[in-house]
C-alpha positions in Angstrom: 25.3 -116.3 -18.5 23.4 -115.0 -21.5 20.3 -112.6 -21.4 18.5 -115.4 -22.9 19.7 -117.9 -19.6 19.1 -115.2 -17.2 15.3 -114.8 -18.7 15.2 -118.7 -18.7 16.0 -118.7 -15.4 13.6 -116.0 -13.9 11.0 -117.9 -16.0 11.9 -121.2 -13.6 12.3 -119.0 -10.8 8.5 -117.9 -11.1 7.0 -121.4 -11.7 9.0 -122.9 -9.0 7.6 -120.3 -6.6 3.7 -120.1 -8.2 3.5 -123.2 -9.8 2.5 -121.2 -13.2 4.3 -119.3 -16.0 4.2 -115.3 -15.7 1.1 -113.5 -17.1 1.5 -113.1 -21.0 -0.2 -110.1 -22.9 -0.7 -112.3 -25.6 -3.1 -114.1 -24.2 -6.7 -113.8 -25.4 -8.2 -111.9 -22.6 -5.1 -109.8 -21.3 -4.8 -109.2 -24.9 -8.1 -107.4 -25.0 -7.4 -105.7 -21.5 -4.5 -104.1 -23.3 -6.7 -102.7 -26.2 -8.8 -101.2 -23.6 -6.4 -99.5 -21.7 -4.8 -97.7 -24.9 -8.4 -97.2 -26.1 -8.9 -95.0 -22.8 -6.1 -92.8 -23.7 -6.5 -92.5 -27.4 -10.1 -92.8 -27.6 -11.6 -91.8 -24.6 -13.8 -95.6 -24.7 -13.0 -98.7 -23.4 -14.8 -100.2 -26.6 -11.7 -100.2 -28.5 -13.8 -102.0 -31.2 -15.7 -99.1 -32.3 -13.0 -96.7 -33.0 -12.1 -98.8 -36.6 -13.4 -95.7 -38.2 -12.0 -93.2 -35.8 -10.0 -90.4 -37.9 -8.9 -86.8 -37.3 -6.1 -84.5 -37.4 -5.3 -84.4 -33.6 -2.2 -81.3 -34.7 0.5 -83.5 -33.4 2.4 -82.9 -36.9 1.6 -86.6 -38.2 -1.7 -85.4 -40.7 -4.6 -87.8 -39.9 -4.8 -90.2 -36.9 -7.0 -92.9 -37.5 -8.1 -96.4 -36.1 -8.1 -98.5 -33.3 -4.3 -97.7 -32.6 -3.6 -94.3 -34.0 -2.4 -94.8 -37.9 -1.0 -91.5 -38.9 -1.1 -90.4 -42.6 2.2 -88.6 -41.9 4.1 -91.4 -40.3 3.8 -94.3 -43.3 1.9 -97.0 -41.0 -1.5 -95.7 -42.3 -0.3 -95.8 -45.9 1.2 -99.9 -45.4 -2.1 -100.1 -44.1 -4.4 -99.0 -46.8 -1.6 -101.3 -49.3 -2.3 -104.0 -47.3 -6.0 -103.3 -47.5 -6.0 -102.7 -51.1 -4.2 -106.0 -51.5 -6.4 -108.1 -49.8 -9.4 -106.2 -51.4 -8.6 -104.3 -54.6 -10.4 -101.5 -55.5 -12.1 -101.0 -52.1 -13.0 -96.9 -51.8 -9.6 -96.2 -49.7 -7.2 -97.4 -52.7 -7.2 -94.1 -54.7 -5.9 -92.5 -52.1 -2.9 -94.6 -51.9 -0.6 -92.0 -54.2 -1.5 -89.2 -51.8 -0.7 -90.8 -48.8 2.8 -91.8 -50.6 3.1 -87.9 -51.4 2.0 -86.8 -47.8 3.8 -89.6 -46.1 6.6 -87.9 -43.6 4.4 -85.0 -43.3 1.4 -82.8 -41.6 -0.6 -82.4 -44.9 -3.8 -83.2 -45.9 -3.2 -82.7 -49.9 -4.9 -85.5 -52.2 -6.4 -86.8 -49.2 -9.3 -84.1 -48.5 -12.4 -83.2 -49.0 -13.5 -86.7 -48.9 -10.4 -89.1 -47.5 -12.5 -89.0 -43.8 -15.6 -90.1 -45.2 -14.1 -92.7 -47.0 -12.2 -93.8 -44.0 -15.6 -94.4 -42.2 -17.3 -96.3 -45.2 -14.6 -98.9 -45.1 -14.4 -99.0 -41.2 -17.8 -101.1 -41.7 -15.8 -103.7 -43.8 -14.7 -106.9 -42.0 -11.7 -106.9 -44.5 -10.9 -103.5 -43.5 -11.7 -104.6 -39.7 -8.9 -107.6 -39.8 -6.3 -105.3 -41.7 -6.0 -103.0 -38.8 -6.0 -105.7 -36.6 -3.1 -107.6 -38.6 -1.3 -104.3 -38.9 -1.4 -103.3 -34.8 -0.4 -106.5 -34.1 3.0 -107.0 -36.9 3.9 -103.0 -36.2 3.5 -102.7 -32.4 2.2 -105.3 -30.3 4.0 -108.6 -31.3 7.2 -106.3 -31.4 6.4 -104.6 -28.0 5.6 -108.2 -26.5 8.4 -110.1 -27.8 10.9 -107.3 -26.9 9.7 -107.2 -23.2 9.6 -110.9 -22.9 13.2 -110.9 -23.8 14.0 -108.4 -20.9 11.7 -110.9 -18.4 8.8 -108.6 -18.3 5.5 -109.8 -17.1 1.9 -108.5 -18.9 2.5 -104.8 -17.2 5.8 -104.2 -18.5 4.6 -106.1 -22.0 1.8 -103.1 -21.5 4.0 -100.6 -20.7 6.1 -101.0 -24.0 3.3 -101.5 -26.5 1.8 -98.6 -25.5 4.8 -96.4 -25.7 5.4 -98.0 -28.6 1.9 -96.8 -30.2 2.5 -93.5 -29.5 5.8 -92.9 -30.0 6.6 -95.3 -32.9 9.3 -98.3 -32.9 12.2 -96.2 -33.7 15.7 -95.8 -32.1 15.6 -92.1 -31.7 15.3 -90.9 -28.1 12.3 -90.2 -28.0 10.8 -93.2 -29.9 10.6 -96.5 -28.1 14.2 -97.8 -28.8 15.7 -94.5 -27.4 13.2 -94.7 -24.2 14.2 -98.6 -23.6 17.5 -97.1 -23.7 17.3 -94.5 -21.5 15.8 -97.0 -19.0 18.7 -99.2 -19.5 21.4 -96.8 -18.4 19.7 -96.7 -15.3 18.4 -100.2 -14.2 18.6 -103.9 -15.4 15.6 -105.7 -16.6 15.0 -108.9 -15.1 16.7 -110.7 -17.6 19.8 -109.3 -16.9 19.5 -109.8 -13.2 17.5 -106.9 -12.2 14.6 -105.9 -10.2 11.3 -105.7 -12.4 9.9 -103.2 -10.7 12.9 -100.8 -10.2 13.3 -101.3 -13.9 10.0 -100.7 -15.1 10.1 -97.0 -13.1 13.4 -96.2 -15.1 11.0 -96.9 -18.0 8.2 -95.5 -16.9 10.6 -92.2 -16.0 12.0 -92.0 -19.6 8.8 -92.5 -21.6 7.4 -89.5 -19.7 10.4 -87.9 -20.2 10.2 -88.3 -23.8 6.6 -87.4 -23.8 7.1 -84.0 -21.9 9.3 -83.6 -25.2 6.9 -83.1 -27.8 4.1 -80.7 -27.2 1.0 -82.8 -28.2 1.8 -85.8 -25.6 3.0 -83.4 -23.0 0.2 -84.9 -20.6 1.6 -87.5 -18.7 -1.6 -89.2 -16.9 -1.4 -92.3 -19.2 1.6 -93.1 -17.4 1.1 -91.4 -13.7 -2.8 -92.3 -13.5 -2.9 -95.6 -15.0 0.7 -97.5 -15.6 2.2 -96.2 -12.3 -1.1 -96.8 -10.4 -0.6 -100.5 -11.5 2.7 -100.5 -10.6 2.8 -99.1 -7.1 -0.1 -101.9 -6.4 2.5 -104.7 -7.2 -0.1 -105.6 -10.3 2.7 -107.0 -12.3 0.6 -109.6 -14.1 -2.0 -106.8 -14.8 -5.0 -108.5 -13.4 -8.1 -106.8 -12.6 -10.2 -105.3 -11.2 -8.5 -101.9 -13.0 -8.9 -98.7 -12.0 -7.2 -95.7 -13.6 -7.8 -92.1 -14.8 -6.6 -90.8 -18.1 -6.7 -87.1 -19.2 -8.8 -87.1 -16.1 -11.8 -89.3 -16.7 -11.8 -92.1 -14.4 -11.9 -96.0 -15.9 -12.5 -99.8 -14.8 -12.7 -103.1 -15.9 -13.7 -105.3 -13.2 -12.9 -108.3 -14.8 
């Protein structure tokens, strides 16, 4: 039987024994859940909304960090982002910067970008244009990726979760320690739904090798985004990620009720 089948089939499986289709992260309100829960982590605020002009150099080797999901100057997602920008509204006070962030792209540094590049950043965070950019960007780069991948692999809105968040901080790569290498890690050691497996056991072998990967690098070396939040949700059986939600990251303690 194909993966395709097998995810077919668990989708029948879970209407013929609730009478509804698995939670989907995509939809409006889970959607917004999600942005909360990697604004906790990221941001520090459930109001994921006002970090659009949220930018500093956080020492993680990627230059600037900015937005409502992390763009990095040194990782070329902040630079498709200010081209996108600047071709939806030409001339807008971020466009000069563009051949800097070309120059800096792949890199920690700051040059052509400072005194004024954070500033800037701020102005146009107060643009609706701006505003939908980011939003357009998160969505084509890491969460319609993130979704579709763990739909394929019969994964319900807390495994959907699980991978768009590791995929915002560690990038959709296939390097072991960006998403495609920690999917694959988790593979070697259990079978998502779709291939017959147990969803939970599965999402632990995933939850084990992004924390792996993020004990790897010295700047995500705290794990409480997984072990305080994801694995909380998990051990409660909250495979459709419904609330209420309680979880701690870096410590300080969250909720969303509803």
């Amino acid at each position: 039987m194909s993966l395709t089948a097998l995810a077919s089939s668990a989708l029948a499986l879970t209407l013929s024994l609730t009478g509804q289709a698995p939670a989907d992260l995509t939809d409006p309100h889970k959607k917004d859940i999600a942005m909360r829960l990697v604004s906790s982590a990221e941001n520090s605020s459930l109001d994921w909304k006002a970090q659009y002009g949220y930018i500093e150099d956080i020492k993680d080797d990627r230059g600037y960090t900015a937005g409502i999901i992390g763009f990095c100057s040194g990782t070329g997602d902040m630079l498709e982002l200010v081209e996108l920008y600047t071709a939806r509204k030409p001339g807008n006070v971020l466009a000069r910067y563009l051949p800097a962030l070309r120059k800096v792209n792949g890199t920690a540094s700051h040059k052509g970008l400072d005194p004024h590049f954070t500033r800037d950043w701020k102005t146009a965070a107060k643009d609706p244009v701006f505003q939908r950019a980011q939003n357009d960007e998160r969505d084509r780069v890491y969460f319609n990726p993130a979704v579709e991948q763990a739909k394929k692999d019969g994964l319900r809105a807390l495994g959907q979760f699980a991978y768009y968040d590791a995929m915002v901080m560690h990038g959709p790569g296939g390097d072991r320690l960006s998403f495609g290498g920690i999917r694959k890690s988790a593979l070697a050691k259990a079978r998502p739904p779709a291939q017959g497996g147990n969803e939970t056991t599965y999402l632990n072998a995933f939850l084990d090798a992004r924390k792996a990967a993020m004990k790897a690098e010295e700047a995500h070396e705290d794990t409480s985004r997984v072990d305080t939040a994801q694995r909380v949700f998990l051990k409660k059986g909250n495979l459709d990620l419904d609330p209420p939600l309680t979880w701690k990251v870096y410590g300080d303690s969250y909720t969303i009720k509803k």
